[in-house]
C-alpha positions as CSV (number, residue, x, y, z in Angstrom):
1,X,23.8,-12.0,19.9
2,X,21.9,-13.1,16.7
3,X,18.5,-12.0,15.6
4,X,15.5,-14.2,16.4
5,X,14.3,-12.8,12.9
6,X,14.6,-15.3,10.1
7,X,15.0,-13.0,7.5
8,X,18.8,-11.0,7.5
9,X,18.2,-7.4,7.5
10,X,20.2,-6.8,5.0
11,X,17.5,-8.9,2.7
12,X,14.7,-7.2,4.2
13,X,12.8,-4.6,1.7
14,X,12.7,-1.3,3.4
15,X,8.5,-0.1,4.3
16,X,7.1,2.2,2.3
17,X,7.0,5.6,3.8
18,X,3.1,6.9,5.0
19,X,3.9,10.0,2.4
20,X,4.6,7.6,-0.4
21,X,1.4,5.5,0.9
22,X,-0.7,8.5,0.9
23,X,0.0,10.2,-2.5
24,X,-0.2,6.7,-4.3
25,X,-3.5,6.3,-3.1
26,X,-4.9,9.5,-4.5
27,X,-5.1,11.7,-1.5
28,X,-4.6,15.3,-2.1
29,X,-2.6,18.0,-0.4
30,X,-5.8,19.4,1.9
31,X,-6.8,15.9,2.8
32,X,-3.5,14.3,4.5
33,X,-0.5,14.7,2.1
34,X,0.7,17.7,4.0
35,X,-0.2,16.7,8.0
36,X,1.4,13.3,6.7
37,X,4.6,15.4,4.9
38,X,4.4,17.8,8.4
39,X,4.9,14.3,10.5
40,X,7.9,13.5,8.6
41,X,9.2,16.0,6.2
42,X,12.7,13.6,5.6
43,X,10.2,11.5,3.4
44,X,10.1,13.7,0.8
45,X,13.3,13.0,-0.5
46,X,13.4,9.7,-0.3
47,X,12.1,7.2,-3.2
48,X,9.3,5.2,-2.6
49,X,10.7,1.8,-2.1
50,X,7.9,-0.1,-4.7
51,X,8.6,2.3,-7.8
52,X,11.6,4.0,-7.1
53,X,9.8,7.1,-7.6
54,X,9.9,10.4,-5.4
55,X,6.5,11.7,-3.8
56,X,5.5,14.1,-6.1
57,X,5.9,11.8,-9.0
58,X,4.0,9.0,-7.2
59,X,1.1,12.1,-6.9
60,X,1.6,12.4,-10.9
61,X,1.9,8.8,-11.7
62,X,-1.9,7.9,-10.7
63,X,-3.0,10.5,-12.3
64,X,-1.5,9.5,-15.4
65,X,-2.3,5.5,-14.7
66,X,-6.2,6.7,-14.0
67,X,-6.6,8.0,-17.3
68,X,-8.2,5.7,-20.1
69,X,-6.0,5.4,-23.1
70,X,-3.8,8.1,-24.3
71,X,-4.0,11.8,-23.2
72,X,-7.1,13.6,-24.4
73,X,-6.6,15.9,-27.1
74,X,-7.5,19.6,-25.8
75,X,-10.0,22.3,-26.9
76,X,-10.4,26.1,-25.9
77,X,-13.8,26.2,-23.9
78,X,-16.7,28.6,-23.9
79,X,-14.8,30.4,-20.7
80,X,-11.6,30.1,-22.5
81,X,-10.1,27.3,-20.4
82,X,-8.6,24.0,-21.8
83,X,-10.7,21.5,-21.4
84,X,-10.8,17.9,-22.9
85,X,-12.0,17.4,-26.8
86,X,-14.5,16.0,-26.0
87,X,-16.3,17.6,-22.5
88,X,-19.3,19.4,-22.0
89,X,-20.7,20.8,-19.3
90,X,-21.7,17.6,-17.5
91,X,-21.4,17.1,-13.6
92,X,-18.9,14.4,-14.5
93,X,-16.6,16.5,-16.1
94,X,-16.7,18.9,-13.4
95,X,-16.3,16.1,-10.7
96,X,-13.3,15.4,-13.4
97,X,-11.9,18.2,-13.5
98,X,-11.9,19.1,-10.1
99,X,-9.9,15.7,-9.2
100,X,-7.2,17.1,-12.0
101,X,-6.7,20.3,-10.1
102,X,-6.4,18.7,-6.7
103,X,-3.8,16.1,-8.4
104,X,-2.1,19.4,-9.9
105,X,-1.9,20.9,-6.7
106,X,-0.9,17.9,-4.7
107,X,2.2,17.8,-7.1
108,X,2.8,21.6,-7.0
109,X,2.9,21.6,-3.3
110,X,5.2,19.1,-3.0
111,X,7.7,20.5,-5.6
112,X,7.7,23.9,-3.7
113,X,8.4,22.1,-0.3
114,X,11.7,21.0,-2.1
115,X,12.3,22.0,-5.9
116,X,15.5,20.2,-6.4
117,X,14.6,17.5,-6.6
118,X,13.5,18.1,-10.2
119,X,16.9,18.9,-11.0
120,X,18.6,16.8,-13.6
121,X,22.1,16.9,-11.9
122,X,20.6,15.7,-8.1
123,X,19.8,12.0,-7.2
124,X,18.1,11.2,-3.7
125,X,21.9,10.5,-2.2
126,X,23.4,13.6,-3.4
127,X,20.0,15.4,-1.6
């Protein structure tokens, strides 16, 4: 029987995955990465079908995209963190700073749930 679908579906583009969705919109870890990951824990092996990127490099890629201009050149703080060159103590930095850390742990989190994948000798078929 043939398809009432005009398009072949061997020329259809495959949908991008909810996981790949929700970590390239900036959500975190605590607010739906890992109920989304829980749902269906197969995704996070598979590259996102836009970018060709895995999950936790989606999670690292805004990050990086959000940024204005090159990285910030760093500086030892009063409390003897790293923060940018140029930061003080503003609310904005904080608010900053605190999107960073979520970021850092959304991309942690997802390399501990499977940290071969940042292996140079693995590819998403060979997983």
């Amino acid at each position: 029987a043939k398809s009432s679908c005009p398009i072949d579906a061997a020329e259809r583009a495959p949908l991008r995955l909810p996981l790949h969705a929700a970590v390239s919109s900036g959500r975190a870890w605590s607010e739906g990465v890992s109920a989304t990951l829980n749902a269906h824990p197969s995704a996070l092996v598979a590259a996102d079908s836009e970018t060709g990127l895995f999950p936790f490099m989606l999670a690292a890629a805004r990050e990086s995209a959000e940024r204005d201009g090159p990285p910030h050149m760093m500086k030892l703080g009063d409390d003897k963190r790293m923060v940018p060159a140029g930061a003080g103590g503003s609310e904005e930095g904080e608010e900053d700073e605190g999107r960073k850390l979520r970021v850092l742990d959304t991309v942690f989190k997802l390399l501990l749930e499977c940290p071969v994948l940042v292996k140079g000798s693995r590819t998403a078929q060979s997983i």
